[in-house]
C-alpha positions as CSV (number, residue, x, y, z in Angstrom):
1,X,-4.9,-16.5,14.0
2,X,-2.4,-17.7,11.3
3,X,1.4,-17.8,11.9
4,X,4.0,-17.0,8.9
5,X,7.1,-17.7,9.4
6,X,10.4,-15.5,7.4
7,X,13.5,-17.2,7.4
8,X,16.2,-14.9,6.4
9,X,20.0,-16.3,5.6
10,X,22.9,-15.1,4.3
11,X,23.6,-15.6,0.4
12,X,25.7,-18.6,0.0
13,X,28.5,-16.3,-1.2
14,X,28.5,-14.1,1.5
15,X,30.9,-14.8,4.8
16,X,29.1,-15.7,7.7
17,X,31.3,-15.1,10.8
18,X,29.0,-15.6,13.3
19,X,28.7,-19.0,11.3
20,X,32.5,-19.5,11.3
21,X,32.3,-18.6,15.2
22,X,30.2,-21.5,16.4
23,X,31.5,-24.1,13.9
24,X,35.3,-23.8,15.7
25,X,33.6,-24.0,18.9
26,X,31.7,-26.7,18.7
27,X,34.6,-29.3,18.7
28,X,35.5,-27.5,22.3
29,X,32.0,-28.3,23.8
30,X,32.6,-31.7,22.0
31,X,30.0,-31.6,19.1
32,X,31.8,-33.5,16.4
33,X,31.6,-33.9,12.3
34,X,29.5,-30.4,12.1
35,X,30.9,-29.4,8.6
36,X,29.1,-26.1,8.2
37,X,27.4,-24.0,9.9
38,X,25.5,-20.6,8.9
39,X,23.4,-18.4,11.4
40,X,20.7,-16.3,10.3
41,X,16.9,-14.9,11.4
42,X,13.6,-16.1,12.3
43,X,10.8,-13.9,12.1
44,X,7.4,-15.4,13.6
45,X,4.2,-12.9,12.3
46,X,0.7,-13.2,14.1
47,X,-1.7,-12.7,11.2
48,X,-5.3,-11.5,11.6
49,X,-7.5,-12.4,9.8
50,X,-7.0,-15.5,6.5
51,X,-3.6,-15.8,5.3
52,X,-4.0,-15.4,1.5
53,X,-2.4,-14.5,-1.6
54,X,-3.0,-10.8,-0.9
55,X,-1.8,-11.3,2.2
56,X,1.2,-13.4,1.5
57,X,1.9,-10.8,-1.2
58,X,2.0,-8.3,1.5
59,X,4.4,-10.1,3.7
60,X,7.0,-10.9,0.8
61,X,6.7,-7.5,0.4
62,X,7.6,-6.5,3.9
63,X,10.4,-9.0,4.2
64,X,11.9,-7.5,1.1
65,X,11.8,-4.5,1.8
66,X,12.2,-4.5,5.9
67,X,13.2,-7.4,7.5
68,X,16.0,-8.8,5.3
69,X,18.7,-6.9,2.6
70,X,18.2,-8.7,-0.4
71,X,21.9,-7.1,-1.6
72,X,23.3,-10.1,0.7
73,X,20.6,-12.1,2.4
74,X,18.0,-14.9,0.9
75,X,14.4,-15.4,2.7
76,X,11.6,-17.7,2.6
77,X,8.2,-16.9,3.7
78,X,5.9,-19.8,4.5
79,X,2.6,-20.7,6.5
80,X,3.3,-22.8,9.4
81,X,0.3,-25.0,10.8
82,X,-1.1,-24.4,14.1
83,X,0.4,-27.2,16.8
């Protein structure tokens, strides 16, 4: 089984208050020089079968339409090796 990996962030432009959350708290749990921070998703998919361009096709697809709203987020699908 093959493992691809979605990474969905907010646009650049967007506001991320969860983002602005952790970055004033870190100073308080004293976690220094952190200039920016952004939060966003992780999705981890168990493929059967080969991962291939059909298939990554198919993914793309699914994080497009699914798993991230392009109107304000950014993803990245990618194939991560077996550990």
């Amino acid at each position: 089984m093959a493992r691809v990996v979605v990474d969905v962030m907010l646009k650049p432009e967007i506001l991320d208050p969860q983002g602005q959350a952790v970055q004033r708290a870190l100073p308080r749990l004293g976690f220094e020089s952190i200039a920016d921070v952004r939060q966003g998703k992780r999705f981890e998919l168990e493929v059967a079968g080969p991962v291939d361009e059909a298939a990554l096709a198919r993914i793309h697809e699914m994080a497009e339409t699914f798993l991230a709203n392009t109107v304000i987020e950014d993803f990245v699908v990618k194939v991560e090796e077996p550990k």
